[in-house]
C-alpha positions in Angstrom: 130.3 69.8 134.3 133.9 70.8 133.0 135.5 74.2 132.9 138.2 74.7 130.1 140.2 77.9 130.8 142.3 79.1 128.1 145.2 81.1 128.2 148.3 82.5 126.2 146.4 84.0 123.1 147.8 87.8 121.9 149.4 89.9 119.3 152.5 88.2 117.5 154.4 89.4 114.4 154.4 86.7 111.4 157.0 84.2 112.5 156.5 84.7 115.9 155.3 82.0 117.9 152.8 81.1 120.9 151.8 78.8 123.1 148.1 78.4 124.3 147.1 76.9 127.3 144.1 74.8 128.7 143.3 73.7 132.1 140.2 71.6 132.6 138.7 71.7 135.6 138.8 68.1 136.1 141.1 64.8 135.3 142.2 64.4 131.6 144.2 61.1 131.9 141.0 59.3 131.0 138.7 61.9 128.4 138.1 60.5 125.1 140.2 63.9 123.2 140.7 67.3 123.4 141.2 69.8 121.0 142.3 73.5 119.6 139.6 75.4 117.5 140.1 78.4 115.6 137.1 80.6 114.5 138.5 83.7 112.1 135.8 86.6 111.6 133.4 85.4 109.1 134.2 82.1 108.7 133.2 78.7 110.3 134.8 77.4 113.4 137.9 75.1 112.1 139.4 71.8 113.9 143.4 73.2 114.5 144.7 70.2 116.3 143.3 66.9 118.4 144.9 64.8 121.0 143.3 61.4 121.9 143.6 59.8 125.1 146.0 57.4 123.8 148.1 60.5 123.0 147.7 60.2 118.6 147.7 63.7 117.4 145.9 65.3 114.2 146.3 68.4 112.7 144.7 70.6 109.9 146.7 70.8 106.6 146.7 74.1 107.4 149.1 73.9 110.6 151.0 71.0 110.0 154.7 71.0 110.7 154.2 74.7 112.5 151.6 73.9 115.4 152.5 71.1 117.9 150.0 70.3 120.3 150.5 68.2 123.9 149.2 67.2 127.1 150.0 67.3 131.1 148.1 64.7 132.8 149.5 66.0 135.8 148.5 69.3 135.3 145.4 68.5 133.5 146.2 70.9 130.9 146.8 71.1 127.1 149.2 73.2 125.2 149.4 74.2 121.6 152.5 75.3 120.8 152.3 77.9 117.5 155.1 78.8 115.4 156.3 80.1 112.2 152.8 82.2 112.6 150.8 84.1 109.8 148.3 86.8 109.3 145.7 83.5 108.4 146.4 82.2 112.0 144.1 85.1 113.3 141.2 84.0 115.4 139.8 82.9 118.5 141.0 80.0 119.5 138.9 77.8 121.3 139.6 74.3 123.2 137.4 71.6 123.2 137.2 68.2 125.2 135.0 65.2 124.4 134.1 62.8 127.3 132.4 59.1 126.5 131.6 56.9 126.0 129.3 55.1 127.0 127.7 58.7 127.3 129.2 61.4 125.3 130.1 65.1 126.3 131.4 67.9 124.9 133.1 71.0 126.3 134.4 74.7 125.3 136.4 77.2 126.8 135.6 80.6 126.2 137.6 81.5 123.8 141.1 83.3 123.2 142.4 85.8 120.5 145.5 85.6 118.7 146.4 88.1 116.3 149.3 88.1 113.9 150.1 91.3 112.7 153.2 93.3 111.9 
């Protein structure tokens, strides 16, 4: 079992930034990928960003070129770094981490809000 704590989620003007936080509850050098998720009210939980463990990013059209996301192996923690924010950014903001193979895994944190609102 993994436990995936988020943090760093709140209210932000458009064009502010954040910068969201997960620590896993165990090693990440060696996990397949972790990821952001976003979920807005009334729609369908959305990929935001994906790290591999060889470090090869991926982001949503949506985010690219504002939302930068990174690992600490050290600290066994992933960041998402958000800037240039808009009202569409809005949601709860989930992270995710995949372990396999040969067996395959997947975790969720609980959950974070950001807002962006003047």
């Amino acid at each position: 079992q993994v436990q995936l704590v988020e943090s760093g989620g709140g209210l932000v003007q458009p064009g502010g930034s954040l910068r969201l936080s997960c620590a896993a509850s165990r090693n990440i050098a060696n996990i397949n990928s972790m990821g952001w998720y976003r979920q807005a009210p009334g729609k369908q939980r959305e990929l935001v960003a994906r790290i591999t463990r060889g470090s090869t990013t991926s982001y949503a059209d949506s985010v690219k070129g504002r939302f930068t996301i990174s690992r600490d192996n050290a600290k066994n923690t992933v960041y998402l770094q958000m800037n240039s924010l808009n009202p569409e950014d809005t949601a709860v903001y989930y992270c995710n981490l995949v372990q396999g193979p040969p067996s395959w895994q997947a975790y969720w944190g609980q959950g974070t809000q950001v807002t962006v609102s003047s």
